[in-house]
C-alpha positions, 0 to 999 in steps of 0.5 A: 608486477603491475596492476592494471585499473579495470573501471573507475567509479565514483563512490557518493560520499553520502550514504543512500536513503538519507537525503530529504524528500524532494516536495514534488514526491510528498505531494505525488505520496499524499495523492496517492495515499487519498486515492488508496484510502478512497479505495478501500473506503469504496470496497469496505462499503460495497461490503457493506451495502453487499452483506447487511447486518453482518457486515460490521462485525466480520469487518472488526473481526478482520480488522482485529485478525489480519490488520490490513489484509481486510481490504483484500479479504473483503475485495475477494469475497466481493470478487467472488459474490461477483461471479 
């Protein structure tokens, strides 16, 4: 019996995730992490400026119990004193 090929594809011989980063990406990456850090700088501050004296010591709890979902916490309740 005869096989009969379906499709030919070409199989890279070097295996994904391991080329280096182009520099164009880092520079883009870098952008984007300062952008990201200037955000959640500005919602920690309008945390801040919004709840007074207690402000520093919900925002280390929240560091302290959830670790990077603070910021998204603090967006909420701010969303929320917004209604």
């Amino acid at each position: 019996m005869k096989h009969n090929v379906v499709c030919h594809y070409w199989v890279h011989p070097k295996p994904k995730g391991l080329s280096p980063a182009h520099p164009e990406d880092e520079e883009l990456n870098k952008a984007w992490r300062g952008e990201r850090k200037k955000g959640r700088s500005a919602v920690v501050e309008r945390f801040r400026v919004r709840s007074g004296d207690i402000s520093e010591e919900f925002i280390k709890g929240s560091r302290d119990t959830s670790g990077a979902d603070v910021y998204w916490r603090l967006a909420e309740i701010l969303a929320c004193c917004d209604l």
